[in-house]
C-alpha positions as CSV (number, residue, x, y, z in Angstrom):
1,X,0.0,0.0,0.0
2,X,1.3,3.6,-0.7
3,X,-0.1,5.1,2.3
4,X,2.4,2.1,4.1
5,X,5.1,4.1,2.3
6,X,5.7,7.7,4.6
7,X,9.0,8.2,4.4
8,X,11.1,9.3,7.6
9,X,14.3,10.7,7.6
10,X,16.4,10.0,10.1
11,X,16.7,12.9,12.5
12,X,20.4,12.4,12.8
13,X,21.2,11.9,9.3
14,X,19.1,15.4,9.1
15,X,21.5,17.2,11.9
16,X,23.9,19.5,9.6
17,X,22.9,17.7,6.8
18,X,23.0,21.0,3.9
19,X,25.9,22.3,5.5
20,X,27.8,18.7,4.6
21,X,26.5,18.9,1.3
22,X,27.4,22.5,0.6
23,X,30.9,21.4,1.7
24,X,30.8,18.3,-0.2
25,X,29.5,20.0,-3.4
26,X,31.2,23.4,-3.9
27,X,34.1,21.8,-4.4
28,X,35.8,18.6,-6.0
29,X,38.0,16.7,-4.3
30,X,41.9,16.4,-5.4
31,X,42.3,13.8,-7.8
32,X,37.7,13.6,-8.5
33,X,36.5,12.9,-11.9
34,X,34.4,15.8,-13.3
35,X,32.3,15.8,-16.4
36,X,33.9,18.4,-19.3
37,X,32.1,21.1,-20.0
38,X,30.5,21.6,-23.8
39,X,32.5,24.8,-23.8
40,X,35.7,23.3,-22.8
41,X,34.6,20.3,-25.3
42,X,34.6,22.7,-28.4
43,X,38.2,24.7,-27.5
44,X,39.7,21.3,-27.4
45,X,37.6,19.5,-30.4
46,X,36.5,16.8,-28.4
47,X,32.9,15.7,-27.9
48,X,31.9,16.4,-23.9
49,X,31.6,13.4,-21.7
50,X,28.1,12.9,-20.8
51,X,27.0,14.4,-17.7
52,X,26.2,11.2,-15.0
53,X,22.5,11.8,-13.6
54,X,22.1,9.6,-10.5
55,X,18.7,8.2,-9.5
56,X,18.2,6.5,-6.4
57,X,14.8,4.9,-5.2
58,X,13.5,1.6,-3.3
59,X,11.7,-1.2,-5.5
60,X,10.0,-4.3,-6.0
61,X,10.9,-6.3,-9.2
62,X,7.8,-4.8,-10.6
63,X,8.2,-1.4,-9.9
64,X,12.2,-1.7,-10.9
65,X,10.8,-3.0,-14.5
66,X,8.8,0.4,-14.7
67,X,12.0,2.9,-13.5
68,X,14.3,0.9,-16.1
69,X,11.8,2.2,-18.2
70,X,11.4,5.5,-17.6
71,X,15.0,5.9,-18.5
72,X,15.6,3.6,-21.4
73,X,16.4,5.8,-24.6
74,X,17.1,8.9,-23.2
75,X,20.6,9.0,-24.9
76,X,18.5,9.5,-28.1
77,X,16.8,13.0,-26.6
78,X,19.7,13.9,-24.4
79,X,22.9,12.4,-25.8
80,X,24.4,14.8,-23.1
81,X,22.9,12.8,-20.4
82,X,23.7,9.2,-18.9
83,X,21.3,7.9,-15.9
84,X,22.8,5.6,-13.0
85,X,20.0,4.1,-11.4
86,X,20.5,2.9,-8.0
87,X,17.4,0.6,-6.3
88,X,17.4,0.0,-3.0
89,X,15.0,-3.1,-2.2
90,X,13.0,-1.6,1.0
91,X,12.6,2.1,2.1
92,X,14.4,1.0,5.3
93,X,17.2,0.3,3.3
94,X,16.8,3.6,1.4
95,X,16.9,6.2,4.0
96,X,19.7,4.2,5.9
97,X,22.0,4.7,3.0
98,X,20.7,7.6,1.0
99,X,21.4,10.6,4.1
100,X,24.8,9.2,4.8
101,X,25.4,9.7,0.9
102,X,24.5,13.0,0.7
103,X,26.0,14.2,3.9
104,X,29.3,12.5,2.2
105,X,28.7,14.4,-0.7
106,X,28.0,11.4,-2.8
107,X,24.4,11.2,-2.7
108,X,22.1,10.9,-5.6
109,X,20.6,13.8,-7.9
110,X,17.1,12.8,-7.9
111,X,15.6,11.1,-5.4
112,X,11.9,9.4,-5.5
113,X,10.2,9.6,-2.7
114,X,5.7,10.1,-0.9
115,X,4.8,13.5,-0.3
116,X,3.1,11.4,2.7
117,X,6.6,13.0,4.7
118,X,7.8,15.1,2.3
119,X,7.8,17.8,4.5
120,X,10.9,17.4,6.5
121,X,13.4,17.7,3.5
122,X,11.4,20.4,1.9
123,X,11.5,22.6,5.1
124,X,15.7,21.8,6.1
125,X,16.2,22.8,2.6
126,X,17.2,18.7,1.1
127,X,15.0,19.4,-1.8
128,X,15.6,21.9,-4.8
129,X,12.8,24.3,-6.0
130,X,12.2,23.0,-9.7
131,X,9.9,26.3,-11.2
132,X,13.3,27.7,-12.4
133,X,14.6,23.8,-14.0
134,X,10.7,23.5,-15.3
135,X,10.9,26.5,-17.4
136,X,14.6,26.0,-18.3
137,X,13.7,22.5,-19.5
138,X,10.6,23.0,-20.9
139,X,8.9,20.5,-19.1
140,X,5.0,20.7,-19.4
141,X,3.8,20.4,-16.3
142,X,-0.1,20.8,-17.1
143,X,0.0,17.2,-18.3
144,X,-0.1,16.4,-14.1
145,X,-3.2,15.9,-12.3
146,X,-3.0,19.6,-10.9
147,X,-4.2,18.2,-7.3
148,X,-1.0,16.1,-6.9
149,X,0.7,19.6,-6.8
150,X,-0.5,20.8,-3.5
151,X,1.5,18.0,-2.0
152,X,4.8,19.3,-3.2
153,X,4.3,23.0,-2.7
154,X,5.0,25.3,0.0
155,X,5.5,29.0,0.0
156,X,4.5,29.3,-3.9
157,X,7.8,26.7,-4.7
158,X,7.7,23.2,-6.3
159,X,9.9,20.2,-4.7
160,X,8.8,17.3,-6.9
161,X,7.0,16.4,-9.5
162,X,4.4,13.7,-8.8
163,X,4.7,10.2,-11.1
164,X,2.0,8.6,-10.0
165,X,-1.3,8.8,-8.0
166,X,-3.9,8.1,-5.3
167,X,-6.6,9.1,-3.5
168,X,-9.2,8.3,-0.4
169,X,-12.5,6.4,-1.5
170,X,-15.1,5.4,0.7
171,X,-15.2,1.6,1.0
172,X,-19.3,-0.4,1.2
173,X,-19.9,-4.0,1.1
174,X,-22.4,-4.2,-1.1
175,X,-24.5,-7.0,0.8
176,X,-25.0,-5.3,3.9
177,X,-25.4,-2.1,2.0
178,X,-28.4,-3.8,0.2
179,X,-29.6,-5.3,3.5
180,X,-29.6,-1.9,5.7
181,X,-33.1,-0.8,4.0
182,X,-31.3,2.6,2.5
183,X,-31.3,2.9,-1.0
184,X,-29.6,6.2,-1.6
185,X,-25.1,6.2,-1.6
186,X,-24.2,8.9,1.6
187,X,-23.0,11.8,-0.3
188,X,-22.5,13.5,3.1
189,X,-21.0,12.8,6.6
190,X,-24.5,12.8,8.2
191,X,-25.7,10.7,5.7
192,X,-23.0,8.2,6.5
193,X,-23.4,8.2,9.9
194,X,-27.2,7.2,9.8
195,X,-26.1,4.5,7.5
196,X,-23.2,3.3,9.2
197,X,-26.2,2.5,12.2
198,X,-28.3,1.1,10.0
199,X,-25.8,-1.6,9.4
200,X,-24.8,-1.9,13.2
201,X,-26.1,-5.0,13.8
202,X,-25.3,-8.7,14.3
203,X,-21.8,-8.6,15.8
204,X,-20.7,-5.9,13.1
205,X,-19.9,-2.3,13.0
206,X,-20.9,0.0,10.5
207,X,-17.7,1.6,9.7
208,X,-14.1,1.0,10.1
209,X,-12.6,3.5,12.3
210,X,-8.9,3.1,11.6
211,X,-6.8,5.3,14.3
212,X,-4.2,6.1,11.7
213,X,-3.1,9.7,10.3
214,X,-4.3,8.9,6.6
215,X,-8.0,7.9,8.2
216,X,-8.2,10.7,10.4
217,X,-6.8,12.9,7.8
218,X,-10.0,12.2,5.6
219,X,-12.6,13.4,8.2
220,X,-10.5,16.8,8.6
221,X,-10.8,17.4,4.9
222,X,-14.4,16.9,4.8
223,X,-15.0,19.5,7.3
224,X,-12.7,21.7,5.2
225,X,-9.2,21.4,7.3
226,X,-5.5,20.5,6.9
227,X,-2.5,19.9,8.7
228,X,-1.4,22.6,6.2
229,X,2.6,22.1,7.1
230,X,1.9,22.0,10.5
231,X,-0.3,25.5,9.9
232,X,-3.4,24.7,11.0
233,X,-3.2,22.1,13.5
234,X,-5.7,22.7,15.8
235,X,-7.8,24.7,13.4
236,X,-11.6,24.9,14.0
237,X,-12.3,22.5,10.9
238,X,-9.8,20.2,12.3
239,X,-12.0,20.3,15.4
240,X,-15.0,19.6,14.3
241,X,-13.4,17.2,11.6
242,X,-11.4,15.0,14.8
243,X,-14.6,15.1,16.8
244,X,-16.9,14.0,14.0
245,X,-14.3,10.8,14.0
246,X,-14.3,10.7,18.0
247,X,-17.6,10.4,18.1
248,X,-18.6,7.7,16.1
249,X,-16.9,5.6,18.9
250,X,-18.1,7.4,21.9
251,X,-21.6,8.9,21.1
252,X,-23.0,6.8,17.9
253,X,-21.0,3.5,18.5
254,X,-21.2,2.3,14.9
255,X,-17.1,2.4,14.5
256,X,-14.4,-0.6,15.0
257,X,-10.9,-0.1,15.1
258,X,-8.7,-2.7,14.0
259,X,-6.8,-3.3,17.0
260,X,-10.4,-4.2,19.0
261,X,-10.1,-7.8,16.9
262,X,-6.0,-7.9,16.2
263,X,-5.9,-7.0,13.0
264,X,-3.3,-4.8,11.9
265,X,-4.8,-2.5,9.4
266,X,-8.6,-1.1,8.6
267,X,-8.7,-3.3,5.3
268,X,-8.3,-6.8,6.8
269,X,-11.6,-6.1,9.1
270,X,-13.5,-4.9,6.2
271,X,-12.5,-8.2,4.5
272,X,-13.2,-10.2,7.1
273,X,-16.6,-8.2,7.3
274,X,-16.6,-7.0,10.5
275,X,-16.5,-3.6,9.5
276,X,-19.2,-2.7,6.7
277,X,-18.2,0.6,5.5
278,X,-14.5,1.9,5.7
279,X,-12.2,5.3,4.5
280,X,-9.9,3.4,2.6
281,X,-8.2,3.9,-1.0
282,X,-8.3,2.1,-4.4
283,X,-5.5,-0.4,-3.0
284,X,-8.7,-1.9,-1.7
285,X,-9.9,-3.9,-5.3
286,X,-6.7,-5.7,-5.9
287,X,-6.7,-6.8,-2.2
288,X,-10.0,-8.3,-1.9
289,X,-9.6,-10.2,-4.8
290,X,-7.0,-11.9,-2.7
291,X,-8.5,-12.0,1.0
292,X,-12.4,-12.1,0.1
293,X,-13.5,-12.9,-4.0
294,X,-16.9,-12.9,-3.0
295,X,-16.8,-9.5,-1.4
296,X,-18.7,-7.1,-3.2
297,X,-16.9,-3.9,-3.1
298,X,-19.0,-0.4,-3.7
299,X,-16.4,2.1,-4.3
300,X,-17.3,6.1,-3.6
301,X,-16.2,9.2,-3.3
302,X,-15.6,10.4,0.1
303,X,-18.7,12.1,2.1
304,X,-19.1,16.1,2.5
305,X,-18.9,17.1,5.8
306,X,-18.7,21.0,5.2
307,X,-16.8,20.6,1.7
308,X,-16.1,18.4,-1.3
309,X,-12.4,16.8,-0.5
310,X,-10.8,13.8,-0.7
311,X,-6.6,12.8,-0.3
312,X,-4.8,13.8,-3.5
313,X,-1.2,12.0,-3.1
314,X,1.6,10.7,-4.9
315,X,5.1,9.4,-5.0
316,X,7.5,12.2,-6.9
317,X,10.7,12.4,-8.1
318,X,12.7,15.5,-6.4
319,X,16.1,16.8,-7.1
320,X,19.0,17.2,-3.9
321,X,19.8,20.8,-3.5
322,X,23.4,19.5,-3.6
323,X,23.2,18.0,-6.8
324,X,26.2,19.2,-9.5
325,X,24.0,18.3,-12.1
326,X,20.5,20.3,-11.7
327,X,19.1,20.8,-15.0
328,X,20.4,17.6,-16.3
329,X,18.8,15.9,-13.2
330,X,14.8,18.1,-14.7
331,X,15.6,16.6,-18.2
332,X,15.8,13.3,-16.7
333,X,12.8,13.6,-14.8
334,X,10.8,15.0,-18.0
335,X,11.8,11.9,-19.7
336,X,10.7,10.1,-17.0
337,X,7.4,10.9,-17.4
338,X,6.5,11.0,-20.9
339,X,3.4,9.1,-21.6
340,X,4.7,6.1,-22.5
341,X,6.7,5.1,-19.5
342,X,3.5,6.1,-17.8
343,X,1.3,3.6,-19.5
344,X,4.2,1.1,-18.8
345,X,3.5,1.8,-15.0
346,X,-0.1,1.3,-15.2
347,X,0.5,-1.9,-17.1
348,X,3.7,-3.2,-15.1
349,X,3.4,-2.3,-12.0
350,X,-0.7,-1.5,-11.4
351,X,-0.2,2.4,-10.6
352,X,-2.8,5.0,-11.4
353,X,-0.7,7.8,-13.3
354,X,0.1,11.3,-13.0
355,X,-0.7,12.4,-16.1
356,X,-4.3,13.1,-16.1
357,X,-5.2,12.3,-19.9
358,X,-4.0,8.2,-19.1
359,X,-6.2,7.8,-16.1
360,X,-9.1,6.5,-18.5
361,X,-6.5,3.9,-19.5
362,X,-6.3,2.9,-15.8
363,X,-9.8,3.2,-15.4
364,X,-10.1,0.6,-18.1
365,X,-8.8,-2.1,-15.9
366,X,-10.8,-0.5,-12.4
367,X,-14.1,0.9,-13.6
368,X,-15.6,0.6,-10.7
369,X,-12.9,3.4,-9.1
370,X,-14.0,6.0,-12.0
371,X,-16.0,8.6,-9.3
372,X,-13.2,8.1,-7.0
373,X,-10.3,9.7,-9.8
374,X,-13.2,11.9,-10.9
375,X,-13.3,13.6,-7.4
376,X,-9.9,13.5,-7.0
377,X,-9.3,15.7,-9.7
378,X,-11.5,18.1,-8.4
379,X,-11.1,17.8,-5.2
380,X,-7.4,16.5,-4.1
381,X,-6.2,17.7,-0.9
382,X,-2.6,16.8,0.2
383,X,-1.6,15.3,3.5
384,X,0.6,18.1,4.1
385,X,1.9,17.2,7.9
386,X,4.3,19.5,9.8
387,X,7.9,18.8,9.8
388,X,8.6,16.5,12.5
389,X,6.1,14.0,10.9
390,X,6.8,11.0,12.9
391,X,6.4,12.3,16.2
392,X,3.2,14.6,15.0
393,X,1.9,10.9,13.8
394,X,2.8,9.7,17.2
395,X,1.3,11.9,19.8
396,X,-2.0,12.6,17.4
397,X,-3.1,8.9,17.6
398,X,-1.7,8.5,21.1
399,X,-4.0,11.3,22.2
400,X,-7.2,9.8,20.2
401,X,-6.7,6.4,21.4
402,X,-6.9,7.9,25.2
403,X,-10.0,9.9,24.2
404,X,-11.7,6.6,22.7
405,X,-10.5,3.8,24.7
406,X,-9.2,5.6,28.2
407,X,-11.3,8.7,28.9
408,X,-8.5,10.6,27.9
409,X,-8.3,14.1,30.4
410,X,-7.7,16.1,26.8
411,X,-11.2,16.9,24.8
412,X,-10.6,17.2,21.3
413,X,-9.7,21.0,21.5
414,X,-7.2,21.1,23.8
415,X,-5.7,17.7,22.2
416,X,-5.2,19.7,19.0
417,X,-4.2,23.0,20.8
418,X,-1.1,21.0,22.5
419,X,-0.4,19.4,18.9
420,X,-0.1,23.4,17.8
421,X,2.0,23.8,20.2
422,X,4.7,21.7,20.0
423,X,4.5,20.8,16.2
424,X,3.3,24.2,14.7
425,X,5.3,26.3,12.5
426,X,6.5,29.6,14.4
């Protein structure tokens, strides 16, 4: 699953990190390789070297198929440019080697990586602004689902350029659906709720309540909030949004969470139908027709509390701000996402693209998800969590699970108000 994905740099590997790179970078080391410059290439006569664009990413045999891919032939557009692709088989793996690297001064040039936890690099300054390299490059970037964007901006700047994409859905088994005695999809939270206890009944819940930031994230965008960087934490729609969630445990009982059976995510209870509803995502289809073939799946946007929103989010490819090799690095990632390595994805490894105009092809294969990309479009709203993601993840679901399961001493409010506090931006 992609929301499994969140990437977390090490805080350590963090500490001084940019000023090790700016050491690193400025200048070569006696005796280092460098590329020859065209310029220096024509005085002399000779044809320059290619400049060396490193790539570095984790990936299954699947997904290492699609990133061959991406690069294969791009000596024919840029005969200036060779690509070193380094995989790294887990994202454990990744981020153990990948900050050492850089703070080295030997790390990669492009990196691929979730906006899930982009936020970190962005705000210590890891990541390079692309706007200048897009324009420099010529890169198109309108051919991008324009929601994925918002997970990669902050302050006006663009840190990656999104290669794939997901959303939020709202899961239904269709059998207890048909069985409540309601006839009409919930289009809004309220609606939801009286539907989720209509299907309260007989040792199941009507919704899964998963205490998990991508879960809880989906009720604070439907009462128009956001973490918004760490902007907005304890905003008013966040509030109301958290307390809509709360409450579905402590005032309408209908929810389950998955550690109340020992399951380990929200997607095994819905398959094992003790959950009838669930927020979940369209990683849902593929595993169902693993865990439970005869589970009918209704697939929906997700309910308006106070607005139309749903999670927009993607995995990107962003470039080091120590990187020698900047606008080679943007030409590389323009190849990278031409339509036909993007219809390789969807075909190799089951991703939903980027580029807006070949979701229909993916749609093709999951018609049944077709609202779901449809509102996405329109209504994509990033993750966007403050900078010290991990611990923000921590102490958020610490503090719900002692509101839902201990009579927690914090209401809602003043769990969100301590959340400003010590994860805000200043």
């Amino acid at each position: 699953m992609k929301k499994a994905m969140t990437l977390i740099l090490c805080c350590i590997m963090l500490t001084g990190l940019l000023a090790a790179c700016a050491s690193k970078t400025t200048n070569n080391s006696a005796g280092q390789k460098t590329n020859q410059s065209p310029a220096a290439a024509e005085a002399s006569g000779k044809p320059a070297d290619p400049v060396e664009v490193t790539m570095a990413y984790w990936a299954n045999s699947a997904e290492q198929k699609n990133f061959e891919f991406m690069v294969k032939g791009i000596e024919e557009k840029y005969p200036e440019v060779k690509v070193k692709l380094q995989q790294y088989p887990t994202s454990d793996e990744f981020w153990k080697a990948v900050p050492a690297a850089i703070a080295a001064g030997v790390g990669p040039d492009i990196i691929a990586m979730s906006d899930e936890g982009n936020y970190e690099y962005i705000a210590k300054g890891v990541l390079e602004p692309l706007d200048e390299l897009i324009k420099t490059v010529g890169f198109d970037k309108t051919r991008i689902t324009t929601s994925l964007y918002k997970g990669w901006t902050d302050s006006g700047k663009l840190y990656g350029i999104p290669y794939d994409s997901s959303t939020s859905m709202l899961a239904i088994n269709k059998k207890m659906f048909d069985q409540s005695g309601i006839t009409k999809y919930p289009e809004t939270m309220d609606e939801m709720l009286e539907l989720a206890k209509a299907m309260t009944k007989d040792g199941v819940k009507g919704i899964v309540g998963s205490i998990d930031p991508f879960h809880i994230t989906q009720y604070v965008h439907a009462f128009g909030g956001g973490w918004n960087f760490g902007k907005t934490i304890n905003s008013a729609e966040n509030v109301k949004g958290l307390q809509f969630f709360v409450d579905m445990y402590l005032k309408s009982k209908v929810a389950i969470a998955p550690i109340e059976i020992g399951a380990p995510w929200d997607g095994e209870v819905f398959s094992k139908e003790k959950g009838a509803m669930s927020t979940a995502g369209p990683w849902y289809v593929g595993y169902l027709k693993e865990a439970n073939p005869e589970l009918e799946l209704i697939a929906l946007p997700m309910p308006k509390g106070t607005v139309d929103a749903q999670s927009a989010y993607s995995h990107g490819l962003s470039i080091l701000q120590g990187s020698k090799n900047k606008e080679a690095a943007m030409k590389v990632i323009s190849y990278a996402l031409r339509d036909e390595a993007q219809t390789d994805a969807i075909e190799t490894v089951g991703y939903s693209p980027a580029v807006s105009a070949l979701l229909p092809k993916y749609l093709e294969k999951y018609p049944e998800l077709k609202p779901v990309f449809d509102n996405m479009e329109k209504a994509g709203m990033p993750f966007a969590y403050p900078e010290q993601t991990k611990a923000f993840h921590a102490d958020l679901l610490k503090g719900v699970e002692e509101i839902i399961f201990k009579n927690g001493k914090l209401p809602v409010k003043e769990l969100l108000d301590e959340l400003q506090e010590k994860y805000g931006q200043k």
